[in-house]
FITOR-704332 format. One record per atom (N, C-alpha, C): residue in three letters; atom name; x, y, z. Coordinates in pm, 1 decimal. Example, Ala and Ser with C-alpha at 12.3 -4.5 7.8 and 13.67 -1.06 7.14 Angstrom:
BEGIN
 code site        x        y        z
  ALA    N   1319.0   -569.0    780.0
  ALA   CA   1230.0   -450.0    780.0
  ALA    C   1320.0   -330.0    780.0
  SER    N   1285.0   -225.0    708.0
  SER   CA   1367.0   -106.0    714.0
  SER    C   1290.0      3.0    787.0
END
This chain:
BEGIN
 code site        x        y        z
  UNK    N  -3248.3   1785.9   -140.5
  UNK   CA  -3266.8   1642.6   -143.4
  UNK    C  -3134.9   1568.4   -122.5
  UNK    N  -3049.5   1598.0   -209.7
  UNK   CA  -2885.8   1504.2   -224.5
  UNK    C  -2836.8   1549.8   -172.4
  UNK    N  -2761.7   1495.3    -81.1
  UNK   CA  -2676.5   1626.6     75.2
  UNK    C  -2493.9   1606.0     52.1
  UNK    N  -2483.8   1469.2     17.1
  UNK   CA  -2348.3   1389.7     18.1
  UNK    C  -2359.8   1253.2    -31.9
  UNK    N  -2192.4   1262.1    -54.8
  UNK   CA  -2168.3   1125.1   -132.3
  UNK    C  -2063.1   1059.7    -41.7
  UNK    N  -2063.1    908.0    -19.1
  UNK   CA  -1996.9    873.7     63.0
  UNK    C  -1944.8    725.8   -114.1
  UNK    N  -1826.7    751.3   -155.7
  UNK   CA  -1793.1    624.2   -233.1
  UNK    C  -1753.6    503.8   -129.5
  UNK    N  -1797.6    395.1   -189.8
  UNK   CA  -1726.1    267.7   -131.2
  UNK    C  -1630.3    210.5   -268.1
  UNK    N  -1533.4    163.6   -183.1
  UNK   CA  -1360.9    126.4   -288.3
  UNK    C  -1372.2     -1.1   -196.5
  UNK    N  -1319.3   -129.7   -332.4
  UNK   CA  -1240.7   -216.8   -238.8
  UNK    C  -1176.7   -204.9   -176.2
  UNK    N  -1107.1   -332.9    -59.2
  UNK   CA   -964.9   -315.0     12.3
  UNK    C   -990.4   -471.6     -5.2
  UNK    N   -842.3   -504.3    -35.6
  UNK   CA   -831.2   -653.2     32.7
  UNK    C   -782.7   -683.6    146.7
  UNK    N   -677.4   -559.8    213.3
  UNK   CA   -651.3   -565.3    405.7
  UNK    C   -663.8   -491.0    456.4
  UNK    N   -789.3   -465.4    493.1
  UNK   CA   -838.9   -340.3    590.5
  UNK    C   -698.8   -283.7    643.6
  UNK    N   -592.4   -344.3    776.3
  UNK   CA   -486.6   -282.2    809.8
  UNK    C   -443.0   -216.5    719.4
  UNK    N   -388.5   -300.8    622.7
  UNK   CA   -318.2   -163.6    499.6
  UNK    C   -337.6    -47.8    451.1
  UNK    N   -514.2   -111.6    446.3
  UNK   CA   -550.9     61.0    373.4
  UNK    C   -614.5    146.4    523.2
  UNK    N   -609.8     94.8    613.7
  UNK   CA   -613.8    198.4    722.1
  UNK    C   -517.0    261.3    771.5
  UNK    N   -388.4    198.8    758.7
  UNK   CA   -292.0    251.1    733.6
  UNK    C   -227.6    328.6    658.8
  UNK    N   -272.6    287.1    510.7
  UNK   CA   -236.3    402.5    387.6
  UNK    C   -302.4    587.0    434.9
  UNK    N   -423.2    542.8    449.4
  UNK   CA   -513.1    674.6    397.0
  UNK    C   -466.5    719.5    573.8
  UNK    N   -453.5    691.0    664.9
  UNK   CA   -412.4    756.8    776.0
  UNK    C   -297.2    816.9    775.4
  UNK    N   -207.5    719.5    799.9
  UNK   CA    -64.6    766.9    796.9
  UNK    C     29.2    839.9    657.6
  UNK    N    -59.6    821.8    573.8
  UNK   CA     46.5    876.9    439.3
  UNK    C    -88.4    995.8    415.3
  UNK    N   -211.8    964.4    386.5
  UNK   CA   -286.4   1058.7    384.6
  UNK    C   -349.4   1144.6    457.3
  UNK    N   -364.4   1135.2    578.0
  UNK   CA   -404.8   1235.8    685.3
  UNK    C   -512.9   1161.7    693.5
  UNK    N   -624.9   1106.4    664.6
  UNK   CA   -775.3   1066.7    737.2
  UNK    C   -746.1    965.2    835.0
  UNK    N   -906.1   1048.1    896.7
  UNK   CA   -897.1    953.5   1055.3
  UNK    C   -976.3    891.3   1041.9
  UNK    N  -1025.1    750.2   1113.8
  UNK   CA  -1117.4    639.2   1133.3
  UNK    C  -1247.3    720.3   1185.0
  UNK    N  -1367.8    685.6   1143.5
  UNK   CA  -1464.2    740.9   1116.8
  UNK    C  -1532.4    656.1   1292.9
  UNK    N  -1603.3    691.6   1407.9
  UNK   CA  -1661.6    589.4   1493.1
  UNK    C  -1558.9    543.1   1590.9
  UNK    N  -1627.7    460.9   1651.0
  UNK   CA  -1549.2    403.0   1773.1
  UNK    C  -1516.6    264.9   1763.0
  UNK    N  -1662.5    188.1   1695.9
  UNK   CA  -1666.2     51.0   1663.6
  UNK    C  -1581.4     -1.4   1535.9
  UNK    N  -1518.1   -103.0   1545.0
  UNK   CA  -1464.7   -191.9   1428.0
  UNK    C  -1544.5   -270.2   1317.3
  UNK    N  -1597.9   -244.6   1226.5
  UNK   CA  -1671.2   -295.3   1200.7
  UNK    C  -1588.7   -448.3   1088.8
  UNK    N  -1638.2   -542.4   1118.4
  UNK   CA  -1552.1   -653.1   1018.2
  UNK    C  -1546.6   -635.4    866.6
  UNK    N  -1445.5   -651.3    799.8
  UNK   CA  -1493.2   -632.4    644.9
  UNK    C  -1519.2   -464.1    610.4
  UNK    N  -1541.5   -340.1    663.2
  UNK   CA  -1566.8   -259.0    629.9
  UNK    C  -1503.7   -129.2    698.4
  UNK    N  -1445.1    -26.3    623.3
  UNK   CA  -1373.0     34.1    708.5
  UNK    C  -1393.8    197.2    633.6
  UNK    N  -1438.7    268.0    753.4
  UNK   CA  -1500.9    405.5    686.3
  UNK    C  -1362.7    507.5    751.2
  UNK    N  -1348.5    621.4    661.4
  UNK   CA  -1279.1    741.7    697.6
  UNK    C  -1282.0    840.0    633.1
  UNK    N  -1226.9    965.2    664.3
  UNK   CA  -1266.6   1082.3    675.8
  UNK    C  -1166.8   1167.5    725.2
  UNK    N  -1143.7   1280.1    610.5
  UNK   CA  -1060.2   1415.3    602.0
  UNK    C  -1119.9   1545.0    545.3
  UNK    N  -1075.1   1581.8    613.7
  UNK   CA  -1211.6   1757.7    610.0
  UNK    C  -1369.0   1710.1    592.5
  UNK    N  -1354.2   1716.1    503.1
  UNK   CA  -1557.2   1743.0    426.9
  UNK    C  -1552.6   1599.1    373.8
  UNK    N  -1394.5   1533.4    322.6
  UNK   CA  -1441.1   1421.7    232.4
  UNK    C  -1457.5   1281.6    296.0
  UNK    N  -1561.1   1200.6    303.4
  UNK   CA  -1573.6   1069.1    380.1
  UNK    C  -1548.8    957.1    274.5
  UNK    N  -1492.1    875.1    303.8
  UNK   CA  -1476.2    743.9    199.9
  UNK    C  -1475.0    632.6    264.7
  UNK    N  -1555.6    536.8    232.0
  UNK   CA  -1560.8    411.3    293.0
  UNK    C  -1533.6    263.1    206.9
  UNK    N  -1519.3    220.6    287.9
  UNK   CA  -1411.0     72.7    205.4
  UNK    C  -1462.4    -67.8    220.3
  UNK    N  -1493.7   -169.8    156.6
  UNK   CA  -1522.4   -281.5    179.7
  UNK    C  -1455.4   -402.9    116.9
  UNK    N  -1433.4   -507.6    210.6
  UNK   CA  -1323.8   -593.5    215.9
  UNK    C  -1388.4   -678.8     63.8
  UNK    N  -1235.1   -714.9     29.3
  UNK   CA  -1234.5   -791.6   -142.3
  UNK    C  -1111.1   -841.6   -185.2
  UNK    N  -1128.7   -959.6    -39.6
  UNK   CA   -977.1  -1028.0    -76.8
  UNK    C   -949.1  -1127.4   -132.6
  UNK    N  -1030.7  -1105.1   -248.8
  UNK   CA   -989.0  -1180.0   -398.2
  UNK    C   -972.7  -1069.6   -501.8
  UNK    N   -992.5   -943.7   -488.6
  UNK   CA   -953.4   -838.7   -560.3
  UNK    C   -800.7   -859.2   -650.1
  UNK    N   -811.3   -858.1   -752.9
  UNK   CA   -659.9   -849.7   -800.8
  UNK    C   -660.5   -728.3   -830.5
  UNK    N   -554.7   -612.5   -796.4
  UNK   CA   -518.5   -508.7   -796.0
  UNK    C   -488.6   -460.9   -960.6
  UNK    N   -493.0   -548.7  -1038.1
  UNK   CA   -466.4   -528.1  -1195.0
  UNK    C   -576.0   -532.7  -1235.8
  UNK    N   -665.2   -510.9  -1179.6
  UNK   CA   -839.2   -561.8  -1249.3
  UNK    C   -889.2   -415.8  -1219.8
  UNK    N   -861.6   -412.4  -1107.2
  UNK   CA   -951.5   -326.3  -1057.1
  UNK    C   -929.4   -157.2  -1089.4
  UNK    N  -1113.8   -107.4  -1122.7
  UNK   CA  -1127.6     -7.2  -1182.6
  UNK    C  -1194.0     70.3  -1074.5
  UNK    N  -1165.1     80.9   -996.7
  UNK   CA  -1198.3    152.4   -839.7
  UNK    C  -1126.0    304.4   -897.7
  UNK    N  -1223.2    447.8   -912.1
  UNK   CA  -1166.2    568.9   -904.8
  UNK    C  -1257.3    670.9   -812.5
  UNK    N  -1212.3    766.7   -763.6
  UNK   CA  -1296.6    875.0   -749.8
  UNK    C  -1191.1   1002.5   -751.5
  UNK    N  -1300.3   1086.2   -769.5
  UNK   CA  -1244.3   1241.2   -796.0
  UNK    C  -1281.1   1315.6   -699.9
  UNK    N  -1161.3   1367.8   -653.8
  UNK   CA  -1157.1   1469.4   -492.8
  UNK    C  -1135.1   1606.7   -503.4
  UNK    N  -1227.7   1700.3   -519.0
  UNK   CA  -1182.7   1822.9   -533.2
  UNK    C  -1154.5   1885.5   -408.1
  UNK    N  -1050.0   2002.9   -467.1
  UNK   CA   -945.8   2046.9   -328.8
  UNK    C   -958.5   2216.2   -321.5
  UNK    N   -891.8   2283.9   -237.2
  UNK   CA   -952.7   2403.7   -236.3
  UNK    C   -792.4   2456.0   -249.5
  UNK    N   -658.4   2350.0   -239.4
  UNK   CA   -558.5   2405.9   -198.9
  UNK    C   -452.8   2270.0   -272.6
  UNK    N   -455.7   2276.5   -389.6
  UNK   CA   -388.5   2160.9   -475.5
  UNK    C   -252.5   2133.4   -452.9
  UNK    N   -200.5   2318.1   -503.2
  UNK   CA    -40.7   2290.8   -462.2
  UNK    C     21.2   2227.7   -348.1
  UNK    N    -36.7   2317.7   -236.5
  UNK   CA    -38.8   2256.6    -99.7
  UNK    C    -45.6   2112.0    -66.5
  UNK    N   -151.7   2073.5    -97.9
  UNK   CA   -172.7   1923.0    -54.7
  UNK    C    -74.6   1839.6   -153.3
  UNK    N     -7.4   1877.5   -269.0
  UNK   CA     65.3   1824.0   -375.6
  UNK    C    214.1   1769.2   -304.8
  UNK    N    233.0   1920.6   -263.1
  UNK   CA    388.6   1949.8   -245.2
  UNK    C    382.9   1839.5    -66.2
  UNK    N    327.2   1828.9    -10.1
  UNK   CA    313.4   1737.7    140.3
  UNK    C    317.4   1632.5    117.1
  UNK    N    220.1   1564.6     35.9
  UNK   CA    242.5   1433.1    -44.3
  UNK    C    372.1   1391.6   -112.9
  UNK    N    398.9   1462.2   -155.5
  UNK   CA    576.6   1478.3   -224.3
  UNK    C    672.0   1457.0    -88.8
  UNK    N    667.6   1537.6     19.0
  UNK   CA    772.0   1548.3    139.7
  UNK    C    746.4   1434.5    228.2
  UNK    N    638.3   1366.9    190.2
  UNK   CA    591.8   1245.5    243.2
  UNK    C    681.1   1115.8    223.4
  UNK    N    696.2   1127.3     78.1
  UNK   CA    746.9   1047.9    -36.2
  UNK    C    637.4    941.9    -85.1
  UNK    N    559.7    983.8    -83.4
  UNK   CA    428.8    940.8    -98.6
  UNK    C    391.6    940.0   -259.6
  UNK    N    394.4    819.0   -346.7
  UNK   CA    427.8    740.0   -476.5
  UNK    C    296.7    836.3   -551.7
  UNK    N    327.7    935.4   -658.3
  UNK   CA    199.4    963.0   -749.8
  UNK    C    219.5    918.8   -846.4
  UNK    N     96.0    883.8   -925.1
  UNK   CA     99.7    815.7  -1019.7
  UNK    C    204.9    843.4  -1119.8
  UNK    N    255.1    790.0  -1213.4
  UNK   CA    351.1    777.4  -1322.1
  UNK    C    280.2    889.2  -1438.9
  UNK    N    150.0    861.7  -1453.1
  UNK   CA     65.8    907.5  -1564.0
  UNK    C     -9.6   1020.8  -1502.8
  UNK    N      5.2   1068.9  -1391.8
  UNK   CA    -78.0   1148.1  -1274.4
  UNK    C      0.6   1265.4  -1264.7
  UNK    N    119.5   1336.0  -1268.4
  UNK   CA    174.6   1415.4  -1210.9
  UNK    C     60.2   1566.1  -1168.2
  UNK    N    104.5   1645.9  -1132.3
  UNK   CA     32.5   1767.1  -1139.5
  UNK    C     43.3   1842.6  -1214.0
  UNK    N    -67.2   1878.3  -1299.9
  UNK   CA   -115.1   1907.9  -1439.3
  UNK    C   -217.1   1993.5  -1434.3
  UNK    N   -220.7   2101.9  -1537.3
  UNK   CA   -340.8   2168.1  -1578.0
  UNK    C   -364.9   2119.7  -1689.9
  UNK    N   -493.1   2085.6  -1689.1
  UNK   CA   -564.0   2011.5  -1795.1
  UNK    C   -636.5   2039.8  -1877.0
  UNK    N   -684.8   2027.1  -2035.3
  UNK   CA   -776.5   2112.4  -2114.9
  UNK    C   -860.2   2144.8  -2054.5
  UNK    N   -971.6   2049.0  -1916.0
  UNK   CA  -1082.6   2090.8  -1894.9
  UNK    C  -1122.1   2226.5  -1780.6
  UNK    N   -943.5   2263.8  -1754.9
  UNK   CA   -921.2   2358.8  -1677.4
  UNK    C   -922.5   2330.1  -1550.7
  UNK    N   -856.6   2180.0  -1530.3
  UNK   CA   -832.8   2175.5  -1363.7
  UNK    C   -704.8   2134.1  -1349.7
  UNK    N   -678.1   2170.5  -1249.5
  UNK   CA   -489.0   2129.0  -1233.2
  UNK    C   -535.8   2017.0  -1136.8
  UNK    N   -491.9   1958.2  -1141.3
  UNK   CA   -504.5   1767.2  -1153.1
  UNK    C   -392.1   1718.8  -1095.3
  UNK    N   -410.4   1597.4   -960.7
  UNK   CA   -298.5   1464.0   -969.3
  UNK    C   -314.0   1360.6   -913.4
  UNK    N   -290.8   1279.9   -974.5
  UNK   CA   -372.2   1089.2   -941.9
  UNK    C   -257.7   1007.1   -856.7
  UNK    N   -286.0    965.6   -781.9
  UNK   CA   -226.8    825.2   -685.6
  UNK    C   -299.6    686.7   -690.0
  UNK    N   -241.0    559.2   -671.8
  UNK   CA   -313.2    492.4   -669.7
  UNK    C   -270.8    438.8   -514.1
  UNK    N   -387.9    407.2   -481.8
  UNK   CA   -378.1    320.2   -344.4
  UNK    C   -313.9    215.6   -337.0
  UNK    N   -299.1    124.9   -235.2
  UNK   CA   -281.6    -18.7   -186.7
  UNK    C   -353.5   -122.3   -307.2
  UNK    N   -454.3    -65.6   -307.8
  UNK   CA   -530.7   -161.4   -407.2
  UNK    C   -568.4   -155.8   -536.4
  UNK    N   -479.0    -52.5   -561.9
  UNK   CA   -486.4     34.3   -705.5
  UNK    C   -615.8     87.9   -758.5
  UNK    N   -671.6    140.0   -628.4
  UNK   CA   -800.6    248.2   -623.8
  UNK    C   -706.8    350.2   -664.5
  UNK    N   -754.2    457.0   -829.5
  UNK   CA   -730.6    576.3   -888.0
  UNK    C   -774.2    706.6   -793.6
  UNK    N   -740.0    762.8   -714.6
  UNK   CA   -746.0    903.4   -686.6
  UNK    C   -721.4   1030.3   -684.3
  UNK    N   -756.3   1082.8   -777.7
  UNK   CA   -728.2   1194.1   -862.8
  UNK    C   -828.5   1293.1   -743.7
  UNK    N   -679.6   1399.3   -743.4
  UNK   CA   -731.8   1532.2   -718.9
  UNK    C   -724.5   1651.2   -788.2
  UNK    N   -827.3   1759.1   -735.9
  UNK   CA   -826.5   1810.8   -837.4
  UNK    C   -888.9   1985.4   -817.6
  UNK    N   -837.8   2065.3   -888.2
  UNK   CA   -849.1   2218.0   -853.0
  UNK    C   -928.1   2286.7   -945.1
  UNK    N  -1016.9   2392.6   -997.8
  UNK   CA  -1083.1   2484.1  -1091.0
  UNK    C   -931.3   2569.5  -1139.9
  UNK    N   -912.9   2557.9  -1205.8
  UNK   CA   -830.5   2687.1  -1260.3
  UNK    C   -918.7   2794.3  -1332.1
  UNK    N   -870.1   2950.9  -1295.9
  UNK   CA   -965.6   3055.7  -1337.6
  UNK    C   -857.0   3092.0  -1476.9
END
């Protein structure tokens, strides 16, 4: 029945955050068409789509999702050579619930925490 999840996150400037999640994160623009106000993308398996909220105050907002990864360190240590800002409270962590864990916040201070099974 349930195949996939596609989250929608604010943005208050589409450019920015098409810019963020491309160029600092690797996803590519999802389509050919522009759509106004709404901006979809996509890296490996994971799709995320965005809709414009430019009255959003970035201190309000409780925008998160959780991205599981198959290759944590990896994607950790690239983000790092990037210089690409992780959270303060986010570092990479193994956590009681047994996942090694690390959070960024976006442009718009959308929480994105990734995240690994530890055996």
């Amino acid at each position: 029945m349930l195949t996939e999840i596609h989250p929608k996150l604010p943005m208050r400037n589409k450019a920015v955050t098409r810019d963020y999640y491309i160029n600092q994160l690797g996803f590519n623009e999802i389509g050919k068409e522009d759509y106004q106000g709404y901006l979809m993308l996509k890296k490996d398996t994971i799709e995320l789509h965005f809709f414009e909220f430019k009255d959003l105050n970035p201190k309000e907002n409780y925008g998160q999702i959780y991205i599981r990864t198959d290759n944590i360190d990896r994607f950790y240590q690239e983000l790092l050579d990037k210089k690409i800002a992780i959270h303060p409270n986010g570092k990479l962590d193994i956590k009681p619930w047994r996942q090694k864990e690390f959070s960024l916040l976006d442009p718009d201070s959308n929480l994105l925490t990734f995240g690994q099974g530890v055996i």
